[in-house]
PDB file of N, CA, C and O in Angstrom:
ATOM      1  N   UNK A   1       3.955 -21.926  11.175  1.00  0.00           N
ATOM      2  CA  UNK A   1       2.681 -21.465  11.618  1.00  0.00           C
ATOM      3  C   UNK A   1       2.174 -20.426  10.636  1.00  0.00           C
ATOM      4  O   UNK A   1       2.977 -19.594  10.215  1.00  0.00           O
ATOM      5  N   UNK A   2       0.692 -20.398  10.164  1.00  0.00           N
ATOM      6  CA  UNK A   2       0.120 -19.309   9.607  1.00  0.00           C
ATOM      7  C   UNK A   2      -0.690 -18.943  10.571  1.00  0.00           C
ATOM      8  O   UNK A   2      -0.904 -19.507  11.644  1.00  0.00           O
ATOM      9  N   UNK A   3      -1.173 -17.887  10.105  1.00  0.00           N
ATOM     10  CA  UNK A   3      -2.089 -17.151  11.266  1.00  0.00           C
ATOM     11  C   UNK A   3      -2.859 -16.515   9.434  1.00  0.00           C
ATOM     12  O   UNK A   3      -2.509 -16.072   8.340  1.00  0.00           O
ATOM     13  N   UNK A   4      -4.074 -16.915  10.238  1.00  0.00           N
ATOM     14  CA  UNK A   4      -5.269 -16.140   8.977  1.00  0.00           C
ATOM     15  C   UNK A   4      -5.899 -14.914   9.435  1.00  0.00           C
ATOM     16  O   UNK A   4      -6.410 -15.081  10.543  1.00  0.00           O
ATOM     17  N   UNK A   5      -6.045 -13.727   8.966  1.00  0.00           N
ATOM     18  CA  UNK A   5      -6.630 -12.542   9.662  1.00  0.00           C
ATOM     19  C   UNK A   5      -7.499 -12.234   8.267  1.00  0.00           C
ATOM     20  O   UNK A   5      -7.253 -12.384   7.070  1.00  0.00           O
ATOM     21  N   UNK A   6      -8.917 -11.605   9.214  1.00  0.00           N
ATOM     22  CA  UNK A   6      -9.284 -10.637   8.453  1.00  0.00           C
ATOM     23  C   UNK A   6      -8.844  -9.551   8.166  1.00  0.00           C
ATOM     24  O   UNK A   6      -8.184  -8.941   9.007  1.00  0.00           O
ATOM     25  N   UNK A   7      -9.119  -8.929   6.722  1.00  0.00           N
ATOM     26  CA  UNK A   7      -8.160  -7.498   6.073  1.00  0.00           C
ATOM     27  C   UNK A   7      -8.543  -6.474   6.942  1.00  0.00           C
ATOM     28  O   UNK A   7      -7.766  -5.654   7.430  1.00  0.00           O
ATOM     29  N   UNK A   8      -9.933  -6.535   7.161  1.00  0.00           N
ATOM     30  CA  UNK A   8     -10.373  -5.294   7.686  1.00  0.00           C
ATOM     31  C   UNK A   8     -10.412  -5.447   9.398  1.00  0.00           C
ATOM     32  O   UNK A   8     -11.408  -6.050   9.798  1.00  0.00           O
ATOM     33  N   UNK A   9      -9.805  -5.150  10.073  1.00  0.00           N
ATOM     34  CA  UNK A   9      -9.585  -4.781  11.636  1.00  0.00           C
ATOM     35  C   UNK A   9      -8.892  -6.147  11.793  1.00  0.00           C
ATOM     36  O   UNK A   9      -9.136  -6.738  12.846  1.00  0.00           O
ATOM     37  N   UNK A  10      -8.194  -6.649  11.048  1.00  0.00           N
ATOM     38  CA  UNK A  10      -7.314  -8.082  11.354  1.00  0.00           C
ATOM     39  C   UNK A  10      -7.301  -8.620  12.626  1.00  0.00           C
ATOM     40  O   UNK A  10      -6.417  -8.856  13.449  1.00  0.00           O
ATOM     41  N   UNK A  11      -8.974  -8.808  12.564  1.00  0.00           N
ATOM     42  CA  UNK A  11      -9.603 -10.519  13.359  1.00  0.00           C
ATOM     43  C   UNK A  11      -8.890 -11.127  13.015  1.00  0.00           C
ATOM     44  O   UNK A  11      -8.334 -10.896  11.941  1.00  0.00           O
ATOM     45  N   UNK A  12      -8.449 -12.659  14.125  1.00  0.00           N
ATOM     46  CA  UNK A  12      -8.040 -13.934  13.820  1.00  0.00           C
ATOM     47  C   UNK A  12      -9.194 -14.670  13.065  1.00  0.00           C
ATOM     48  O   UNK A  12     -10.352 -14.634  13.481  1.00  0.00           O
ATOM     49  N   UNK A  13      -8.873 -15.246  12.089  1.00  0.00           N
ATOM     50  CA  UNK A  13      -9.882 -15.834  11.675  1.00  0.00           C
ATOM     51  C   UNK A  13      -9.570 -17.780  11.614  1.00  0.00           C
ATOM     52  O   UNK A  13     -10.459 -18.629  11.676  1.00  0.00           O
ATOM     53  N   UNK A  14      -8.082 -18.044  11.479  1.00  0.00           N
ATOM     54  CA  UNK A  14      -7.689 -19.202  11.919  1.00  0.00           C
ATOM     55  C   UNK A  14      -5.932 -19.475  11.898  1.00  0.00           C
ATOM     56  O   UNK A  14      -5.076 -18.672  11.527  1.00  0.00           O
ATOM     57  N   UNK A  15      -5.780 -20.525  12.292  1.00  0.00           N
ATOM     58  CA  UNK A  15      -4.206 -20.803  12.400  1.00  0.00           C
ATOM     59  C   UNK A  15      -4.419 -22.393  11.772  1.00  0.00           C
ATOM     60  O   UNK A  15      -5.320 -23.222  11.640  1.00  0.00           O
ATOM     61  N   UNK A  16      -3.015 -22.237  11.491  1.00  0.00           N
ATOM     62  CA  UNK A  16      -2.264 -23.379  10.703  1.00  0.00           C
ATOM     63  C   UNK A  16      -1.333 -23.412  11.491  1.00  0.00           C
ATOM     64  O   UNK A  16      -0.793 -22.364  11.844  1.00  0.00           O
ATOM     65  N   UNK A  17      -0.845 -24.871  12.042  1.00  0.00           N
ATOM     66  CA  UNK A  17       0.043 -25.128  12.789  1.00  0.00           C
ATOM     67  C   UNK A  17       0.515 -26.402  12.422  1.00  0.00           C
ATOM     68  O   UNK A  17      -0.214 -27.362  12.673  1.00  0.00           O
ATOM     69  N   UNK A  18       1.899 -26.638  11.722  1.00  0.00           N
ATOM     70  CA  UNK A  18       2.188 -27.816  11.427  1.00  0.00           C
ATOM     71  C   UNK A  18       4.041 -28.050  11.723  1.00  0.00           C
ATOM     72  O   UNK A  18       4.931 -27.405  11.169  1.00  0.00           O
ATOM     73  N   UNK A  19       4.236 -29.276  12.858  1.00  0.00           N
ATOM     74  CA  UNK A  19       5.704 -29.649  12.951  1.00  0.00           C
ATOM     75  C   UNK A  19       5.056 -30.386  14.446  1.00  0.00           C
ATOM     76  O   UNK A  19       3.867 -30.505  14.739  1.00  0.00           O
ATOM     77  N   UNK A  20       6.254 -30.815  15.245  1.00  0.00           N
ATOM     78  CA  UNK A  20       6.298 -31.769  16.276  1.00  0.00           C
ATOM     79  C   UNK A  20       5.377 -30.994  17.521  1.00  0.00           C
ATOM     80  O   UNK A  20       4.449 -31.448  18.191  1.00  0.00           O
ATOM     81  N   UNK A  21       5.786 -30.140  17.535  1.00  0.00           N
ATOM     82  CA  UNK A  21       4.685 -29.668  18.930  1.00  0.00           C
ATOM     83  C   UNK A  21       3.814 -28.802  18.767  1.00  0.00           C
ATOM     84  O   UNK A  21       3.435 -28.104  19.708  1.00  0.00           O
ATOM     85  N   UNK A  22       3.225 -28.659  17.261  1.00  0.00           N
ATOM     86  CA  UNK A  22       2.370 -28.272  16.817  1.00  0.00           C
ATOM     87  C   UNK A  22       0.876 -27.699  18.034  1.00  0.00           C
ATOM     88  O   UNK A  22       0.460 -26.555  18.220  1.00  0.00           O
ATOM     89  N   UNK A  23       0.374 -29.081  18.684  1.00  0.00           N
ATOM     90  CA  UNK A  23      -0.237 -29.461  19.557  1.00  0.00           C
ATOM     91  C   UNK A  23      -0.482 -28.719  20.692  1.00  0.00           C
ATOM     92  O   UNK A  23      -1.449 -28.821  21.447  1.00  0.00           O
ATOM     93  N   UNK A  24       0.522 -27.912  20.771  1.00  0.00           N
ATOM     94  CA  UNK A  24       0.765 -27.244  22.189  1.00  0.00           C
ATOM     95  C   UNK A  24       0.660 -25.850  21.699  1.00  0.00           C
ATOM     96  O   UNK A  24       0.484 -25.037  22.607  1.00  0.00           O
ATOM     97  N   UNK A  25       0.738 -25.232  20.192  1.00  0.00           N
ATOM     98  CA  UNK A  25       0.707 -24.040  20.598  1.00  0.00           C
ATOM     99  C   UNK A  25      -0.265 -23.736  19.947  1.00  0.00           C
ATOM    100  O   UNK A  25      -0.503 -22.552  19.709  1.00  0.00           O
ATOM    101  N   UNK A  26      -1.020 -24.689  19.527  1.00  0.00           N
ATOM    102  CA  UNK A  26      -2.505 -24.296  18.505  1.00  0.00           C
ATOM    103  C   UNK A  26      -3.491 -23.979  19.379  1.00  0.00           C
ATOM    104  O   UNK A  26      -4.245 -23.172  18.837  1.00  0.00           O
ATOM    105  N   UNK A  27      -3.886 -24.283  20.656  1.00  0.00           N
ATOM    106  CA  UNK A  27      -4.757 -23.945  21.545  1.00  0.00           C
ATOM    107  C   UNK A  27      -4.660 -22.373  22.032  1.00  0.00           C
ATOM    108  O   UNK A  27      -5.310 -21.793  22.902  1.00  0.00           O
ATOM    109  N   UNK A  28      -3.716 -21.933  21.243  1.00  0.00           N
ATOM    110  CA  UNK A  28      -3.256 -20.262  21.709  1.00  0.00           C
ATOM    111  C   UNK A  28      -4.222 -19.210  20.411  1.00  0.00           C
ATOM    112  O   UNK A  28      -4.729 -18.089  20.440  1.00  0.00           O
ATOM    113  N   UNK A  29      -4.140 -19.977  19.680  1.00  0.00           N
ATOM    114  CA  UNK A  29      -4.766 -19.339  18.153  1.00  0.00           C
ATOM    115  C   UNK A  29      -6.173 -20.270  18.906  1.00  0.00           C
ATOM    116  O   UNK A  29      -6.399 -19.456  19.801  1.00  0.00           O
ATOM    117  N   UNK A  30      -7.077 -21.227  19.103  1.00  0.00           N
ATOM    118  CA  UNK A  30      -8.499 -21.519  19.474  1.00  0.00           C
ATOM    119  C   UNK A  30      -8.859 -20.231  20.215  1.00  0.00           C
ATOM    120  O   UNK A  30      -9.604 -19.389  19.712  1.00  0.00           O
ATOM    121  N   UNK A  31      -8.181 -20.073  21.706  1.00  0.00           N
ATOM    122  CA  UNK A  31      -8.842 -19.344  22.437  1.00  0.00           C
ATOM    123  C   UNK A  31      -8.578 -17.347  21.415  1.00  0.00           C
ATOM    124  O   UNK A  31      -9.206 -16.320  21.672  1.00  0.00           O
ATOM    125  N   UNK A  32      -7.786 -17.482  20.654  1.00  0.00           N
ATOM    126  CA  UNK A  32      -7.759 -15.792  20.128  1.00  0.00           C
ATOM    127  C   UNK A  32      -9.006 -15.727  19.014  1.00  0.00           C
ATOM    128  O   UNK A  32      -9.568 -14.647  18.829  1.00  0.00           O
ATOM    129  N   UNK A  33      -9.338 -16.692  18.421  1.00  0.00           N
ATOM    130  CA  UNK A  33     -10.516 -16.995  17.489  1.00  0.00           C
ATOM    131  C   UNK A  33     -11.790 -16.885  17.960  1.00  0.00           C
ATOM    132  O   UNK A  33     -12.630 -16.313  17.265  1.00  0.00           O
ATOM    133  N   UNK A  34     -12.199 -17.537  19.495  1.00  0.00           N
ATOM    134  CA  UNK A  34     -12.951 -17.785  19.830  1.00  0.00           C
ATOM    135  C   UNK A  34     -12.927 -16.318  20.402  1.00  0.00           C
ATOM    136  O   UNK A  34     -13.907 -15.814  19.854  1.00  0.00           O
ATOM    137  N   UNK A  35     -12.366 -15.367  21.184  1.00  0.00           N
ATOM    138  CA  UNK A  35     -12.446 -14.570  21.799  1.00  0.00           C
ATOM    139  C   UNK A  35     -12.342 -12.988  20.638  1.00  0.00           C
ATOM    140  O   UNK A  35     -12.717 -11.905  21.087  1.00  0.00           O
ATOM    141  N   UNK A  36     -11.842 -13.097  19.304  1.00  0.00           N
ATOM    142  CA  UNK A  36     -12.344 -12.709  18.614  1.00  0.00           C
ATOM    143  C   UNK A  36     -11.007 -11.505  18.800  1.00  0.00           C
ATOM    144  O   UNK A  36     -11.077 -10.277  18.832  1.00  0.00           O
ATOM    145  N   UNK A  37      -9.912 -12.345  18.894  1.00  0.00           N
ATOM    146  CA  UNK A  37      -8.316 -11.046  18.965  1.00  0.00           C
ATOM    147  C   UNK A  37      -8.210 -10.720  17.769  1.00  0.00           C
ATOM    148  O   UNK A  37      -8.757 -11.186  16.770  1.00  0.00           O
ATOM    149  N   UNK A  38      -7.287  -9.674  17.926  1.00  0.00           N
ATOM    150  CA  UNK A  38      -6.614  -9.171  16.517  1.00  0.00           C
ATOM    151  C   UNK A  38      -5.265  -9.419  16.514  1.00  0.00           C
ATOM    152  O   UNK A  38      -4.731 -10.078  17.406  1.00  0.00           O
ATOM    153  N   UNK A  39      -4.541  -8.846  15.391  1.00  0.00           N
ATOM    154  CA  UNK A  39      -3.216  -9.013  15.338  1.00  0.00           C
ATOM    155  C   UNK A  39      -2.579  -8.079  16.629  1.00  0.00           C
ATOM    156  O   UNK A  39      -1.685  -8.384  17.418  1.00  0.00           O
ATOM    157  N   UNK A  40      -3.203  -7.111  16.554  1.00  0.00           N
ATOM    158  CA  UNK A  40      -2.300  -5.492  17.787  1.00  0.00           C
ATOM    159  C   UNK A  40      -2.372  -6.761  18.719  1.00  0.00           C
ATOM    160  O   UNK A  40      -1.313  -7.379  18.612  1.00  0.00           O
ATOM    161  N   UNK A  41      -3.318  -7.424  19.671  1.00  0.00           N
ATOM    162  CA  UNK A  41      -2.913  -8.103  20.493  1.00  0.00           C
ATOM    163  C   UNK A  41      -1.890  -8.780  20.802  1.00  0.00           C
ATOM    164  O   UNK A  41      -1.146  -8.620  21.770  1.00  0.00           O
ATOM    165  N   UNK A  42      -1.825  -9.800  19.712  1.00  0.00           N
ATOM    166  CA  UNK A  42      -0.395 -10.258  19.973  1.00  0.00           C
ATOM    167  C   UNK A  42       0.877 -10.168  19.612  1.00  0.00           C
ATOM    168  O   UNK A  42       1.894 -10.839  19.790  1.00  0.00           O
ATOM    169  N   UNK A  43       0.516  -8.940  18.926  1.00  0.00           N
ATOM    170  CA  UNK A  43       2.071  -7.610  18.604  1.00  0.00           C
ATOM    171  C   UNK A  43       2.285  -7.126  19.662  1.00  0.00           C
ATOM    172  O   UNK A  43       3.432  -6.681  19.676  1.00  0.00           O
ATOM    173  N   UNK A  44       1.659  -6.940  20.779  1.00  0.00           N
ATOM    174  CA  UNK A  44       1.373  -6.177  22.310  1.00  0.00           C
ATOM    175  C   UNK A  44       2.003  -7.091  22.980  1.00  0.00           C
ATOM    176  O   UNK A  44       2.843  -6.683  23.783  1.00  0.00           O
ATOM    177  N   UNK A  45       1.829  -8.304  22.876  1.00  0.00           N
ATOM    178  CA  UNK A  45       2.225  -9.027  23.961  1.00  0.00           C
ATOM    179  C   UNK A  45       3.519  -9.222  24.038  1.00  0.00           C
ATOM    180  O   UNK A  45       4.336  -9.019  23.140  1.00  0.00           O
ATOM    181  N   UNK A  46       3.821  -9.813  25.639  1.00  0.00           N
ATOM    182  CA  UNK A  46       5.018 -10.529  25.803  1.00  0.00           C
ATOM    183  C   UNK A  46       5.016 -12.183  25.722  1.00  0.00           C
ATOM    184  O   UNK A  46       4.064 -12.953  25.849  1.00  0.00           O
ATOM    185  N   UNK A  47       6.244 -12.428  25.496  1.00  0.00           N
ATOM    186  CA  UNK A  47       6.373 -14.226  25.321  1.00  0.00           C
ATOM    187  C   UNK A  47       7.258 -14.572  25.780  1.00  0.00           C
ATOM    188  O   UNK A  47       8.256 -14.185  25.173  1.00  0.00           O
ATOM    189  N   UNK A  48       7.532 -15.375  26.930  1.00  0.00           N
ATOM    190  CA  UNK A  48       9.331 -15.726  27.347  1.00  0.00           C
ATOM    191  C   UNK A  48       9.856 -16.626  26.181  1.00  0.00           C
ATOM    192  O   UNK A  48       9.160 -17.449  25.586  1.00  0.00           O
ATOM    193  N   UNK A  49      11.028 -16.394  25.959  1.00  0.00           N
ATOM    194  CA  UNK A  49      11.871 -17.188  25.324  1.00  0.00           C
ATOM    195  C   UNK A  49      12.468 -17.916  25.612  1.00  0.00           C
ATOM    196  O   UNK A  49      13.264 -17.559  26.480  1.00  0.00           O
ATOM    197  N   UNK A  50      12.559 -19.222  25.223  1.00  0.00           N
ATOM    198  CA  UNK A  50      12.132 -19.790  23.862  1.00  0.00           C
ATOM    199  C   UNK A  50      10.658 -20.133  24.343  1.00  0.00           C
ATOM    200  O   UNK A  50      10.312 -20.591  25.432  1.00  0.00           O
ATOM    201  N   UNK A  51       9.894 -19.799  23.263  1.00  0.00           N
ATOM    202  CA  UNK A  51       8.463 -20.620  23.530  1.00  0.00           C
ATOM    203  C   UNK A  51       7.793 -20.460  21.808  1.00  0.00           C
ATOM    204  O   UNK A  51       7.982 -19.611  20.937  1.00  0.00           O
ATOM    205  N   UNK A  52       7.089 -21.513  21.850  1.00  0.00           N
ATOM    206  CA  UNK A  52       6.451 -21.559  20.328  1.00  0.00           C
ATOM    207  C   UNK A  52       5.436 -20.364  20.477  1.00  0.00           C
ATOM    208  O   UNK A  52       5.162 -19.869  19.384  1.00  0.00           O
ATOM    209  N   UNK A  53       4.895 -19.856  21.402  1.00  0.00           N
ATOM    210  CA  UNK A  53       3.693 -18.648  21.454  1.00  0.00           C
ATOM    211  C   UNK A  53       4.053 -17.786  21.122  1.00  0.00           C
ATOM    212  O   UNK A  53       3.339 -16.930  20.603  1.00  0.00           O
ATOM    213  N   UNK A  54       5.849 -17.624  21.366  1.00  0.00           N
ATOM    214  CA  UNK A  54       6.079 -16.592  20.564  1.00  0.00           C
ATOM    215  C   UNK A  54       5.953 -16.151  18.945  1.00  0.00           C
ATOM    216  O   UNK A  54       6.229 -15.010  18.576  1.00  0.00           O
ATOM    217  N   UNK A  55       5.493 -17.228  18.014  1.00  0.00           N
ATOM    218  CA  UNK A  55       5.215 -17.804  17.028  1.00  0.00           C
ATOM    219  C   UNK A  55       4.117 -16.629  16.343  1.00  0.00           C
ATOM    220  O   UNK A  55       4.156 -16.172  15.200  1.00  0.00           O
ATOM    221  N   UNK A  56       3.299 -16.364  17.263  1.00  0.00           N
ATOM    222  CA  UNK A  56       1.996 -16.350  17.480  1.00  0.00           C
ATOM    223  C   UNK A  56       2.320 -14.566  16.901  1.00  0.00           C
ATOM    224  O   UNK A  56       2.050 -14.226  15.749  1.00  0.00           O
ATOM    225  N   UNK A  57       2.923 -13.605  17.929  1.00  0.00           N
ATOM    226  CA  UNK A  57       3.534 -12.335  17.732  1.00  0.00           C
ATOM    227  C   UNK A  57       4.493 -12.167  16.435  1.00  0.00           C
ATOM    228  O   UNK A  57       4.618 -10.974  16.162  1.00  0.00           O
ATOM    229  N   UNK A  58       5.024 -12.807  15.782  1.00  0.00           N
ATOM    230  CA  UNK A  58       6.254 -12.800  14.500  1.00  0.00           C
ATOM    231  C   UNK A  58       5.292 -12.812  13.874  1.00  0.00           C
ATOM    232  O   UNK A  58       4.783 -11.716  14.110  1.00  0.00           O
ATOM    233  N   UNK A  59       4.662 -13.338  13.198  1.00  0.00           N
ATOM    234  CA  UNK A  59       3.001 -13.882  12.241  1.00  0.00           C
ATOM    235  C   UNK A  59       2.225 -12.544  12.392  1.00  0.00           C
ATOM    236  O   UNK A  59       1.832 -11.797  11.496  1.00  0.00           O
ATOM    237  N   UNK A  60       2.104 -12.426  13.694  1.00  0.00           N
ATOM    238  CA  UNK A  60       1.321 -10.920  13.714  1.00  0.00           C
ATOM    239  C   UNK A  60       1.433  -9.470  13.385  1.00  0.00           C
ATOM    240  O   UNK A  60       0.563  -8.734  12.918  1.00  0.00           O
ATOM    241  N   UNK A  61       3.229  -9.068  13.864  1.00  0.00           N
ATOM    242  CA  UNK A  61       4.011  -8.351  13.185  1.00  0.00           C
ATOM    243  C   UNK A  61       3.664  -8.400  11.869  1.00  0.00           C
ATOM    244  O   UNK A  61       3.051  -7.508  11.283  1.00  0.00           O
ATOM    245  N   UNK A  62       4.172  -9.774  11.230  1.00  0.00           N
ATOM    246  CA  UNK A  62       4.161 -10.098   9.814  1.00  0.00           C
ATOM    247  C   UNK A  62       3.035  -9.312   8.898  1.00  0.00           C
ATOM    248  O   UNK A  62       3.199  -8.615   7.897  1.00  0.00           O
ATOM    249  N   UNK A  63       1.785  -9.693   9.634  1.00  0.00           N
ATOM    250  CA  UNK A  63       0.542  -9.383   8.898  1.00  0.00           C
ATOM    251  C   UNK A  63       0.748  -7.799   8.954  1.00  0.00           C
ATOM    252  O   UNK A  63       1.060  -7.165   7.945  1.00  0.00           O
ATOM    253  N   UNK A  64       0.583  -7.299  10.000  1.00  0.00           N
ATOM    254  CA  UNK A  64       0.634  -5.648   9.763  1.00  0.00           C
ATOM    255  C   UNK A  64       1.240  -4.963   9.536  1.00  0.00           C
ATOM    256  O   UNK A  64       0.993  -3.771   9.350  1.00  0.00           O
ATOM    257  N   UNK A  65       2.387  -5.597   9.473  1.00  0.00           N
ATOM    258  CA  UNK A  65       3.482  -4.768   8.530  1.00  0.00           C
ATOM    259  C   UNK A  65       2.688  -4.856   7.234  1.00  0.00           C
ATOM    260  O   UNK A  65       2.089  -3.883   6.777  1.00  0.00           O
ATOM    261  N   UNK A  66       2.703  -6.013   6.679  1.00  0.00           N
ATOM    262  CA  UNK A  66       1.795  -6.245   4.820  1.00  0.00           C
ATOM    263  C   UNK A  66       0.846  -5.380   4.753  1.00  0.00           C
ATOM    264  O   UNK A  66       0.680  -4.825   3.667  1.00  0.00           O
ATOM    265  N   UNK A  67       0.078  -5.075   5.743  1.00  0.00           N
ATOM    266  CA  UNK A  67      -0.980  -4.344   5.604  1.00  0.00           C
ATOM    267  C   UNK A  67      -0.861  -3.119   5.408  1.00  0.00           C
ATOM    268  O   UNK A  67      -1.500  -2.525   4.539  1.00  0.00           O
ATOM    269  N   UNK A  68       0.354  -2.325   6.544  1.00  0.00           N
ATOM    270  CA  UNK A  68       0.590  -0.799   6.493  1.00  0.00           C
ATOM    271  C   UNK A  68       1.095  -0.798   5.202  1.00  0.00           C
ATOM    272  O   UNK A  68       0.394  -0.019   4.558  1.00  0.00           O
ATOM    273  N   UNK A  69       2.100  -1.358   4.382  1.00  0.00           N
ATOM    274  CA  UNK A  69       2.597  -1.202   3.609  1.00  0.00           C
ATOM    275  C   UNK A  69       1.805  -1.689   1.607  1.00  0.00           C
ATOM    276  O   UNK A  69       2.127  -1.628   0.420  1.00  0.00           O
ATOM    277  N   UNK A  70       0.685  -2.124   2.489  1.00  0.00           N
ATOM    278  CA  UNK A  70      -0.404  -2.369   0.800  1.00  0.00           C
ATOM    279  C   UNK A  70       0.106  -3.273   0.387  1.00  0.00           C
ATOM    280  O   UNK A  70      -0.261  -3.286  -0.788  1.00  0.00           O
ATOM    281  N   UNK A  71       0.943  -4.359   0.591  1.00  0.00           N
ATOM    282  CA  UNK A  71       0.410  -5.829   0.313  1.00  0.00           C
ATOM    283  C   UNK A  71       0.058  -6.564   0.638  1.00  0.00           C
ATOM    284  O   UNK A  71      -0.020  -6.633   1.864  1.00  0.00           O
ATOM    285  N   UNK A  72      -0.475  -7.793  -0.246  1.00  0.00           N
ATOM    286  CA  UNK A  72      -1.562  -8.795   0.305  1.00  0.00           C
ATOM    287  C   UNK A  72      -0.915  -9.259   1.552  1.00  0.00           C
ATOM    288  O   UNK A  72       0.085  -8.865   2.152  1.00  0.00           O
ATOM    289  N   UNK A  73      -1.774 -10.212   1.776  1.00  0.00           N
ATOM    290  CA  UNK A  73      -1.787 -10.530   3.304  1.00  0.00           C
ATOM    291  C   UNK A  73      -0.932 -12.439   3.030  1.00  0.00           C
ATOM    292  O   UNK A  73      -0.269 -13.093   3.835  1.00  0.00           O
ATOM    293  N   UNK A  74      -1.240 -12.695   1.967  1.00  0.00           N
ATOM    294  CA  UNK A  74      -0.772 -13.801   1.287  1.00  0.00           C
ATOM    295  C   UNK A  74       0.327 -13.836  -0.293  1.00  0.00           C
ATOM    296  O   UNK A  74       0.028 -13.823  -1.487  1.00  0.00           O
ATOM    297  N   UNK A  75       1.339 -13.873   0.259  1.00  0.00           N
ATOM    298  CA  UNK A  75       2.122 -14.083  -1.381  1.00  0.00           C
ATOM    299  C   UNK A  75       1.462 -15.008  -2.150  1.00  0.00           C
ATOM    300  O   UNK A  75       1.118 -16.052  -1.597  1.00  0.00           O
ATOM    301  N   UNK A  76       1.211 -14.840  -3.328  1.00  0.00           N
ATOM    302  CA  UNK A  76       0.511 -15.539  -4.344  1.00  0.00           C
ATOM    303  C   UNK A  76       1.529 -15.826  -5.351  1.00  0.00           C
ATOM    304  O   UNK A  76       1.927 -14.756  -5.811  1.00  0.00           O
ATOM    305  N   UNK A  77       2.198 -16.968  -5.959  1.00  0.00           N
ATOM    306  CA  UNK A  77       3.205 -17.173  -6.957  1.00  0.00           C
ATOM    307  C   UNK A  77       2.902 -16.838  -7.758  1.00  0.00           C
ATOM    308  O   UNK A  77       1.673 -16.876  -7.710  1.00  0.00           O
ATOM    309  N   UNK A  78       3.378 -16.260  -9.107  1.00  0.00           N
ATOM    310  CA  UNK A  78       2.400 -15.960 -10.446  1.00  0.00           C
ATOM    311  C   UNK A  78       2.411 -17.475 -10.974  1.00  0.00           C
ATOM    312  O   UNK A  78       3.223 -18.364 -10.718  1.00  0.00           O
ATOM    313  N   UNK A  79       0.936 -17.513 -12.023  1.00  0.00           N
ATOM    314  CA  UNK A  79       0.583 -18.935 -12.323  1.00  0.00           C
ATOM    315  C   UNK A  79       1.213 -18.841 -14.009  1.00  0.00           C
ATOM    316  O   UNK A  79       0.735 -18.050 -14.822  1.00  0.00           O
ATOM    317  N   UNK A  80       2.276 -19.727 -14.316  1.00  0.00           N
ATOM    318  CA  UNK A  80       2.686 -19.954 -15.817  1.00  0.00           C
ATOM    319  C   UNK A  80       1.927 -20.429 -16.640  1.00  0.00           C
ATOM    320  O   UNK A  80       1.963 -21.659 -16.669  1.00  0.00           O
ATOM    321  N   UNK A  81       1.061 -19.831 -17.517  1.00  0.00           N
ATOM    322  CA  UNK A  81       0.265 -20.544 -18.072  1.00  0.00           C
ATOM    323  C   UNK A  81       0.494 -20.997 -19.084  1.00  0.00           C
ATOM    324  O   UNK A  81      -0.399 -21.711 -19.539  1.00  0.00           O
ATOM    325  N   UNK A  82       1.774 -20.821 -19.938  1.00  0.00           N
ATOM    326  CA  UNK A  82       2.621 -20.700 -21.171  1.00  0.00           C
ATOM    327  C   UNK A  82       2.213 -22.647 -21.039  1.00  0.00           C
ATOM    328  O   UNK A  82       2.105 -23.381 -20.056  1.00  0.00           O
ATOM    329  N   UNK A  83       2.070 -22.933 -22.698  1.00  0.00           N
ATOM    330  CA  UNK A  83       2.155 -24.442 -23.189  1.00  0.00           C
ATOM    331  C   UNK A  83       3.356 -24.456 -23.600  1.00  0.00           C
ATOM    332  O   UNK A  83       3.894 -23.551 -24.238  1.00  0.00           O
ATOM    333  N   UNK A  84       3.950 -25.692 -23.190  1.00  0.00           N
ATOM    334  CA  UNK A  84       5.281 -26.391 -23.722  1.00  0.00           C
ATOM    335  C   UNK A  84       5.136 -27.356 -24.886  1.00  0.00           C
ATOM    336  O   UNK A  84       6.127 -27.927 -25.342  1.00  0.00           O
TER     337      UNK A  84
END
């Protein structure tokens, strides 16, 4: 799962959800988009375990940790531009 946030007040801005039950937990990222959540939300929340929503909070952690700490929000590989 990705979770896309804006930098500044880290709005949801979209999710990426890809594997077998994909399906079931992408409607959790529609309604946080549409309703216009942030990450604190679902760093706040609870999730019983096991559940893919919990998905949703790890991703969110993720982002604001990167953020408090001044890096991007996306690892970027460096690009080799060297000719062989």
């Amino acid at each position: 799962m990705k979770l896309v946030f804006q930098r500044e007040g880290m709005r949801l801005l979209g999710v990426h959800s890809i594997g077998e039950r994909a399906t079931e937990s992408v409607h959790i990222g529609l309604l946080a988009v549409l309703t216009q959540c942030t990450a604190e939300v679902f760093s706040e929340m609870c999730f019983n375990l096991p559940i893919l929503g919990e998905l949703y909070n790890v991703a969110s952690l993720d982002a604001i940790r990167r953020v408090t700490m001044g890096r991007p929000l996306v690892d970027v590989p460096p690009l080799d531009c060297t000719l062989n």
